[in-house]
N, C-alpha and C positions, 0 to 999 in steps of 0.2 A: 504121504508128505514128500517122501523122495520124490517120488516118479513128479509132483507137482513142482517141485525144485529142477529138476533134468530139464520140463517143460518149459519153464520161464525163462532158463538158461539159452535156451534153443533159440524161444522167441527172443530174445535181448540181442543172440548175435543175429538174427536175421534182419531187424531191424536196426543193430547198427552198420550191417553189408549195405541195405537200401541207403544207409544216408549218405555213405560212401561212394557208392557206384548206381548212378544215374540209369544203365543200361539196367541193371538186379533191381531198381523200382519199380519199372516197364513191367520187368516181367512179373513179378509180384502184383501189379496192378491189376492185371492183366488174368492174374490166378490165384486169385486170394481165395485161400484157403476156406471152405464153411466153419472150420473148428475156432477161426481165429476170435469168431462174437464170441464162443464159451471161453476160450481163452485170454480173452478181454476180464472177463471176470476174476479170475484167478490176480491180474494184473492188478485189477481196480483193490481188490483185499488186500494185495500186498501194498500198494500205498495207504492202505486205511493204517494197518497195522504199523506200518516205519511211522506214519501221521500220529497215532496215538503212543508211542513209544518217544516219540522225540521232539514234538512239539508242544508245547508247555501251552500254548493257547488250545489246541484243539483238546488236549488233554483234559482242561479245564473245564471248556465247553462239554465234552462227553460226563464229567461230573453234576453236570448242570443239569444233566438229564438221565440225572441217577445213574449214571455210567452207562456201562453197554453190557449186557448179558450177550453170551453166545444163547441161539434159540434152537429149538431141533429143526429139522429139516436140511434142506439142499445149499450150498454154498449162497445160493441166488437168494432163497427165502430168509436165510440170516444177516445180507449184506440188505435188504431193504427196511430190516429194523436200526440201522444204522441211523441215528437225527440227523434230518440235514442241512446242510447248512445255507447261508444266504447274507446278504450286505448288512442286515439290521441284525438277526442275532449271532451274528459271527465274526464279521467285518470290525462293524459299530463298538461290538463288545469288549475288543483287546487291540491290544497297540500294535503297531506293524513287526513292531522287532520279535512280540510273543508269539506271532504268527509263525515267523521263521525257526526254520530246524534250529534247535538246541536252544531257543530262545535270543537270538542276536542278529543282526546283519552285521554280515565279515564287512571287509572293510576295504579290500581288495574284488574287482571282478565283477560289481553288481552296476546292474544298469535300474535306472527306476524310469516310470513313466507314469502318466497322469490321465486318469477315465477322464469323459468329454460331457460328465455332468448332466447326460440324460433324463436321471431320477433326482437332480437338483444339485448337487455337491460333488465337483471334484472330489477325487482321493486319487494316493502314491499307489502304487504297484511296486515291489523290489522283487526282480528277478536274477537268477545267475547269466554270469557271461555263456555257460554252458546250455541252458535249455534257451536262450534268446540266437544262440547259432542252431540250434537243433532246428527251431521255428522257422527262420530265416531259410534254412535249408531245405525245408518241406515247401515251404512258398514258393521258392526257385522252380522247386521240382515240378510242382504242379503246375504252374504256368508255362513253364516248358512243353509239359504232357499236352497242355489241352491248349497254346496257343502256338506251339510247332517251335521247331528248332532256329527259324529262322530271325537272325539277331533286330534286336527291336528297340525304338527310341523310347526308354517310357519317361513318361510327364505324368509326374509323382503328385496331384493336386489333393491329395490328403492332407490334413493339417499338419504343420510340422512342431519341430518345439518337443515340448515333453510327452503330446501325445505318442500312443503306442503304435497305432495302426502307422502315420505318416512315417513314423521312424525303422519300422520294422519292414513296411514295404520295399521303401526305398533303400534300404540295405539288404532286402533279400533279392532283388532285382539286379543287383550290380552284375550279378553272374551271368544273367542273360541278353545283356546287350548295353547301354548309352542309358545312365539316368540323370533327368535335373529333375531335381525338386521342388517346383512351385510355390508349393501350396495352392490355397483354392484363390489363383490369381486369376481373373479373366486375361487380362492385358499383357498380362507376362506371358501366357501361356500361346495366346495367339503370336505377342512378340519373337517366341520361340519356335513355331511352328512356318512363321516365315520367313526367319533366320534362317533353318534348315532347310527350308523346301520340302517337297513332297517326295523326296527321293525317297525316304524311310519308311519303314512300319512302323506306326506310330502307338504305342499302348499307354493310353490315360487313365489314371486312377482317380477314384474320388467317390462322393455321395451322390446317390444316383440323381436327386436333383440337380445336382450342382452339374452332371453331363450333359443334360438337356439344357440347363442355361447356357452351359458354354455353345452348344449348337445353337442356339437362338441369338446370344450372341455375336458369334464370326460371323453368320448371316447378316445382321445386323449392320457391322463391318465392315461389309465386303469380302469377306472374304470365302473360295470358291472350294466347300468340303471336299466335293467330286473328285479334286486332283489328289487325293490325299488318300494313303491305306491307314485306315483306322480301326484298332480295338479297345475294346474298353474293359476296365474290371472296376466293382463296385460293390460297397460293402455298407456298415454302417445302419444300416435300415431297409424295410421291402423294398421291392419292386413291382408294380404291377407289371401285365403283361403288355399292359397299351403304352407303358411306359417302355419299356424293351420294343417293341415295335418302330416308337416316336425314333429313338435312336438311332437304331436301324437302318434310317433314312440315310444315315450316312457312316455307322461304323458296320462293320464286317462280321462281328462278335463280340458280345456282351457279357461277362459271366461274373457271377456277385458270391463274394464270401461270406463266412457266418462267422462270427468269434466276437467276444466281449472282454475288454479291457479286465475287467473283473478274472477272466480264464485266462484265455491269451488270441491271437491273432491267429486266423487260421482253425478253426477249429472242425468245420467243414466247409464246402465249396460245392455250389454249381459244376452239372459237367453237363457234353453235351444232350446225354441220356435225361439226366436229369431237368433239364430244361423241355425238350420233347416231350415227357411225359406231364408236367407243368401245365405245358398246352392244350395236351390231350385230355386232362382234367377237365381244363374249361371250356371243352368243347363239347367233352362226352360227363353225361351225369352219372351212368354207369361206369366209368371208367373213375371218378371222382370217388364214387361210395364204393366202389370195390377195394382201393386203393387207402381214402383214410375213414370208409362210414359216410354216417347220413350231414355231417359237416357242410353244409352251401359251399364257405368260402374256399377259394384255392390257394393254400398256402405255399410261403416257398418250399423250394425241393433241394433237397444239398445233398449229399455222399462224404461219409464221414470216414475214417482208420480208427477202426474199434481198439483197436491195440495202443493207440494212441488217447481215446477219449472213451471211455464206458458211458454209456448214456441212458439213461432209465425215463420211464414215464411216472409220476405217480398219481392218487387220486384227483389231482384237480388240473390233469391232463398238461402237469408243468413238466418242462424238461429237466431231469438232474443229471448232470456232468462231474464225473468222477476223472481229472486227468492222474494219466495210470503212470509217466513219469518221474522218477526221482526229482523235485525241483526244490525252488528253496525255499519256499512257502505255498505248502501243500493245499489242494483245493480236493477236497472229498465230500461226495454229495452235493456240490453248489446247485443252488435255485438260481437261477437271474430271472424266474418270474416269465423265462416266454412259453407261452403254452406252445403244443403242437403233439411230435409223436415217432415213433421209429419203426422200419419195417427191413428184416434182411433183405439181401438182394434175391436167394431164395425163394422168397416168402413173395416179393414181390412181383418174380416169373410166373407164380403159384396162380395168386390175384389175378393176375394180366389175363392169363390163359382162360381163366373164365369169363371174362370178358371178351375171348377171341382174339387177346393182340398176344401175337408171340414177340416177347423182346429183342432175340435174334435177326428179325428182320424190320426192325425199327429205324435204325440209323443206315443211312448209307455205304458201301463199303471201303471199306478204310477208315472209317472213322471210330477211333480209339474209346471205350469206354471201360470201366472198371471194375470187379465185383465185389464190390462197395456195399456198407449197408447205407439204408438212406434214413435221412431223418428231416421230418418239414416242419416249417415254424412258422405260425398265424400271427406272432408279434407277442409282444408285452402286454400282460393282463391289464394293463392301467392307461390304452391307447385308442381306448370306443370308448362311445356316450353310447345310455340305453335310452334308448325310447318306444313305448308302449309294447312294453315285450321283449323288442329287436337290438341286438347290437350293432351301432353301426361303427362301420371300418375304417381305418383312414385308405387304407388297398383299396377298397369300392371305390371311395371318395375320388382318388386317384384314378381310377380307370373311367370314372364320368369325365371330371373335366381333361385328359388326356384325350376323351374321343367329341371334345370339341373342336368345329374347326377355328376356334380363339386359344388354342392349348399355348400357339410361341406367345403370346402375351401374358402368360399365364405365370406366376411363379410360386412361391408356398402357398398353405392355405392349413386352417386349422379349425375345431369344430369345438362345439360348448353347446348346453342345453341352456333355451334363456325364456324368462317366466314374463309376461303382459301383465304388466300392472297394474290394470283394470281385471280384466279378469284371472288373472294367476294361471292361465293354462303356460304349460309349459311346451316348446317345440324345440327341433335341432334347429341350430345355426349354423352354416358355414360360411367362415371367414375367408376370402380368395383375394391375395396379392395381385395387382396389375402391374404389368413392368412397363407398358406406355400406352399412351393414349387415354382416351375420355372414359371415364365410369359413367355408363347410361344406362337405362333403366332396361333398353334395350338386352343387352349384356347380360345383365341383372335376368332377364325374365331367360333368357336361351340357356342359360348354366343351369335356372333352376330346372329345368323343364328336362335338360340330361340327366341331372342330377336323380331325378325320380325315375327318371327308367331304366339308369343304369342300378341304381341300386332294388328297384323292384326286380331289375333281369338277374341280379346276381345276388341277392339278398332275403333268403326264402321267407324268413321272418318278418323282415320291412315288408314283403308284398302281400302276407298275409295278415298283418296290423291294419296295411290301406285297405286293403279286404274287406276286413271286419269295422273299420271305423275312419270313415274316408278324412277324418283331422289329421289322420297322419301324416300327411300329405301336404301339411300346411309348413315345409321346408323353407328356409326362408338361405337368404343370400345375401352375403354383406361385403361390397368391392372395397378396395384399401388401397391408395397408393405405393409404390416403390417403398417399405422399409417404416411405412405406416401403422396404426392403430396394434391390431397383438402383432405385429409382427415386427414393431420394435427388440421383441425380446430376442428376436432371427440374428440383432447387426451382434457380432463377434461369437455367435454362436457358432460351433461346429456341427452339431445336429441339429434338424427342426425340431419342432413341438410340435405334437399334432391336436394337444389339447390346449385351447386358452387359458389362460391364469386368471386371476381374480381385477387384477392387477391393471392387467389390459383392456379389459372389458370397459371400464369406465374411458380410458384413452380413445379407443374407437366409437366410442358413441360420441364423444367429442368432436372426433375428426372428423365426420361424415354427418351430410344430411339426411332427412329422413328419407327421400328421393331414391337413397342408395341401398337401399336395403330391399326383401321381399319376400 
């Protein structure tokens, strides 16, 4: 118990030197420790333990489940009989104040922000002024690391207001260069962009969607991307990789964070390794199964500070996130329901090599990467339709109509299983937003026709359902006007939907002739 107390001590000033001194991050980046993932552990217990000692809600909670026996075995083997927790029986279950240490929000020093309602329902977040500047500081840092020193205009189009991400961006930004904060304005944002002129490096935040409209757009506009140094960062949801491509076109680098209102912002990040290797997935099969298994899809890839987030997998291949910091309302075991997976950086040199890639000579030289562990996420279990077998993706979805050449026309889209009322067979639907011009039938047949081969090409399940039962194939396609049929539920939304509501379904059949569908 000593020597486990000297150790956490060590790690606590090491990590508050890094938040301090920019240069002692680098190099910590740069040579992070192997011990530090066991050391993460140690970390994630001792929040469990402050969590059950002083929080009257979790306290509660662990009685709910006949409390918590210590079990025999290794620290690791008794921290995953720990219950865990999640929005519905933890969240749902006690009031925000029970949640916080000692039972209360002070009343002095806390900042609150507001989830974006994804799983349906806003909720508060209260956090202290002190782990909302740790956050803010880690942000800084890392965009620093991986978009260079040199001072940058950002165009904050995250949503502002009580969300966390827009608030939290835009104030960990301030340190590295020139921020306005938009929001997701088209008009403001071009307004601002030729206010300034092109002298700047420009770094735009926001959903990865909403990047690609803005390029579509200024296009639109007139106006001329080329004169302009553009990066982007983006968060909030996947990214395909035809999606990072499309962008491309015009910004310089792309890199997308991972965190949930529910945790906090930041929780890991894309880097450049991580991205490279992203690629490498979906170009090499064996490089995919070597890295997460017999998995088809390629999910995102982030690099996480175990010291900062303990991360586990459990049986149903969900992510649990332990943040290992003193905060004010502690999150021990959180589910947020996205599946996926974690591999040390180690582990993952390990991999590669059998495969023949050595990671050392991946990247180009000089280009900074981390010894990180990494951790990929497929999305939210509640984000695919199944059909005959196969789940289908909204990332698939995305990388078909992305490699249409109608992609700038193109804007949300969402997918629902829908039954023929003569005969009850059921098929997928996808719903696809047009930002202008005519819905032809034309259109209609070229989307579906990608649509099937992107997701046979990338979708092992989907090609072997058409395989065995060539109905499956009978995709059908449904165009919508600007802000139409389900995707009414898009206007004041901050996040898409990728699944239709109940809701909408009768709307769009309303709005559209039969003409428009297939």
């Amino acid at each position: 118990m000593f020597r486990t107390n000297i150790l956490l001590k060590i790690i606590d000033l090491l990590c508050a030197l890094a938040q301090r001194n920019y240069d002692f991050y680098c190099w910590l980046l740069a040579r992070f420790p192997t011990w530090s993932e066991r050391a993460a552990l140690r970390m994630a217990w001792r929040a469990f333990m402050r969590a059950r000692a002083q929080v009257p809600a979790y306290s509660a909670f662990l009685n709910r489940h006949n409390g918590f026996q210590h079990h025999q075995g290794t620290l690791a083997e008794q921290f995953v009989h720990i219950p865990e927790t999640d929005k519905n029986g933890y969240v749902r279950a006690f009031t925000i104040a029970e949640r916080c240490i000692d039972g209360r929000i002070p009343t002095h020093h806390i900042i609150v922000d507001e989830s974006s309602g994804s799983t349906g329902t806003p909720y508060n977040w209260v956090r202290s002024r002190a782990e909302v500047f740790y956050t803010r500081r880690a942000c800084s840092y890392f965009h620093r690391y991986y978009f260079g020193n040199q001072p940058l205009f950002v165009i904050n189009a995250f949503s502002m207001g009580a969300w966390a991400t827009g608030v939290t961006v835009g104030a960990a930004l301030e340190a590295n260069g020139i921020v306005k904060s938009t929001g997701p304005d088209l008009d403001k944002i071009l307004h601002t962009l030729r206010f300034f002129g092109p002298g700047y490096h420009y770094l735009i935040t926001g959903y990865p969607p909403f990047l690609k409209r803005l390029l579509d757009y200024g296009e639109e506009q007139g106006l001329d991307w080329s004169t302009y140094h553009l990066l982007g960062l983006v968060g909030g949801e996947g990214m395909s990789e035809g999606l990072r491509r499309y962008l491309l076109r015009h910004f310089e680098k792309v890199l997308s964070g991972y965190g949930a209102s529910d945790l906090e912002v930041g929780v890991a990040a894309e880097s450049d390794l991580s991205i490279l290797l992203r690629q490498l997935m979906e170009e090499r099969s064996d490089v995919r199964e070597a890295l997460i298994g017999s998995d088809h899809r390629v999910p995102m890839l982030f690099q996480y500070n175990p010291l900062d987030h303990y991360i586990e997998v459990n049986a149903k291949r969900e992510l649990i996130i332990t943040i290992t910091r003193p905060i004010l309302a502690p999150r021990i075991r959180y589910n947020i329901n996205d599946q996926g997976g974690i591999i040390s950086y180690s582990e993952l040199c390990r991999r590669l090599r059998q495969v023949g890639i050595d990671v050392q000579t991946l990247l180009p030289k000089g280009v900074r990467w981390a010894r990180l562990p990494f951790v990929y996420v497929f999305g939210r279990r509640d984000s695919t339709i199944s059909y005959m077998g196969a789940n289908i993706y909204p990332e698939d979805v995305e990388a078909g109509l992305f490699a249409s050449v109608h992609a700038n026309r193109l804007g949300a889209f969402c997918m629902e299983l829908v039954e023929d009322e003569h005969t009850h067979e059921v098929c997928p639907c996808i719903h696809v937003e047009v930002m202008d011009g005519d819905l032809t039938d034309t259109l209609i047949q070229e989307l579906r026709s990608i649509l099937l081969s992107k997701l046979s090409e990338l979708n092992a399940d989907f090609r072997q359902a058409v395989y065995e039962d060539g109905h499956t194939s009978a995709l059908q396609v449904v165009l919508h006007h600007a802000g139409q049929g389900p995707f009414t539920q898009n206007i004041g939304r901050i996040k898409r939907r990728y699944i239709t509501e109940a809701a909408s379904r009768a709307t769009s059949a309303q709005a559209l002739s039969p003409t428009m569908s297939a």
